[in-house]
C-alpha positions as CSV (number, residue, x, y, z in Angstrom):
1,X,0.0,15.6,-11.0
2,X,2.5,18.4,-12.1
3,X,5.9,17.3,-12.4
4,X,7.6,19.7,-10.4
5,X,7.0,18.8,-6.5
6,X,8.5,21.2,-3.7
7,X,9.2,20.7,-0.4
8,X,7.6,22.6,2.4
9,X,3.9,22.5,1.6
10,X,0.8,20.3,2.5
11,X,-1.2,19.9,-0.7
12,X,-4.4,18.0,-1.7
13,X,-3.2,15.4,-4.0
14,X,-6.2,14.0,-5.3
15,X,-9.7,14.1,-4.6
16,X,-12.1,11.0,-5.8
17,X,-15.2,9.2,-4.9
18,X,-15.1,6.2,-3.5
19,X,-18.7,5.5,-3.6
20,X,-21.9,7.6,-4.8
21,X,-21.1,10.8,-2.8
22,X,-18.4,9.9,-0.9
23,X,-15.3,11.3,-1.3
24,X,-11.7,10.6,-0.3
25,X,-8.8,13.8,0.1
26,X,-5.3,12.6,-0.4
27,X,-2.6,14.8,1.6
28,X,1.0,15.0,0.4
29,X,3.6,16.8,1.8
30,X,7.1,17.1,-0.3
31,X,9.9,16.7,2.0
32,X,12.9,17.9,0.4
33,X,15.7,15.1,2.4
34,X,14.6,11.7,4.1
35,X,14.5,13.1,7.4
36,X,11.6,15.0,8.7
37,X,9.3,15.6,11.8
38,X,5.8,16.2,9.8
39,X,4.6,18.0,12.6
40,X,2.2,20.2,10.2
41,X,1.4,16.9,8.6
42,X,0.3,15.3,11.8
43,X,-1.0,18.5,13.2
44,X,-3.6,18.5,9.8
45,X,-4.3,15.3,9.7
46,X,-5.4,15.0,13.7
47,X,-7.7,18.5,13.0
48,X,-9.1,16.7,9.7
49,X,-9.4,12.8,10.7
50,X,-7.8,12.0,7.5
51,X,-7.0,8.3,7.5
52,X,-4.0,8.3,4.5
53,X,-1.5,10.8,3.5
54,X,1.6,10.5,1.0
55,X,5.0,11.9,1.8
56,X,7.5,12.6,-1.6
57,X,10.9,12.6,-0.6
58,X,14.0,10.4,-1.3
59,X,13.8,7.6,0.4
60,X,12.2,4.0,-1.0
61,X,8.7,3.2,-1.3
62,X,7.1,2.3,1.6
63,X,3.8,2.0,4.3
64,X,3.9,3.4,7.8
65,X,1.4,3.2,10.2
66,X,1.4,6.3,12.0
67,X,0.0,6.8,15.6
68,X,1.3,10.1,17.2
69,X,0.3,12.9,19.6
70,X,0.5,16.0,18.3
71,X,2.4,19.2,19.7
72,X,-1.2,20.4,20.9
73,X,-2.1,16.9,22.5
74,X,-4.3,15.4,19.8
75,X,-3.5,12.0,18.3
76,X,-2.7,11.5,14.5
77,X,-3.5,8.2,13.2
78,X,-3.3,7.4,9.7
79,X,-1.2,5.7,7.0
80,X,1.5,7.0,5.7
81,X,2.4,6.0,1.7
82,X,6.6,7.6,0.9
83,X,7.2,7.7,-2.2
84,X,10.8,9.0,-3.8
85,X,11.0,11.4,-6.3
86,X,11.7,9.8,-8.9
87,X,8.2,8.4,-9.0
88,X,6.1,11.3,-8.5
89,X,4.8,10.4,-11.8
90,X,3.5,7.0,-10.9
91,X,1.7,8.2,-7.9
92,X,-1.5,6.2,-8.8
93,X,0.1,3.1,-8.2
94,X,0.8,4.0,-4.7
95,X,-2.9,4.7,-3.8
C-alpha cells in the first residue's frame, strides 16, 4: 500500500484469492475528516455486491455493519472496516 492516501477516491485496495480461483476485491475510500455520507461508496458497493469495504479517515478503528438504500433505490449491505491514518500502514491487520 503507498503511503500517501488521499481523500476523495474509491480505490481497489487489494485483490487476493481466497480459494483456488476465487478472488476477493477490497474497496477503500480516503475520507479526509470523520464525517462523511459515502454515498459513492454505497452507490459502488450496491452495483458491485461487494460484501467488505475499508474507510481511512481519523477516527478509531472500528466494524460497522452497513445496511442502506442508496440515492437510486438499491440497498448497500456490507461491512465497513475505518481505519485512521495513522495506520494506513498496518492495513493487513484490519482484513
Amino acid at each position: 500500500m503507498p503511503t500517501e492516501v488521499l481523500p476523495g477516491k474509491i480505490r481497489v485496495l487489494k485483490t487476493y484469492s481466497l480459494k483456488g480461483n476465487d478472488t476477493n476485491i477490497i474497496l477503500v475510500e480516503v475520507k479526509s475528516g470523520a464525517a462523511g455520507s459515502l454515498k459513492s461508496l454505497h452507490q459502488f458497493i450496491s452495483e458491485r455486491n461487494f460484501k467488505t469495504a475499508v474507510r481511512i479517515n481519523s477516527e478509531k478503528p472500528a466494524v460497522t455493519k452497513i445496511n442502506v438504500k442508496t440515492s437510486t433505490g438499491n440497498m448497500a449491505k456490507y461491512s465497513l472496516i475505518s481505519i485512521p491514518f495513522s495506520l494506513t500502514e498496518e492495513i493487513d491487520r484490519f482484513i
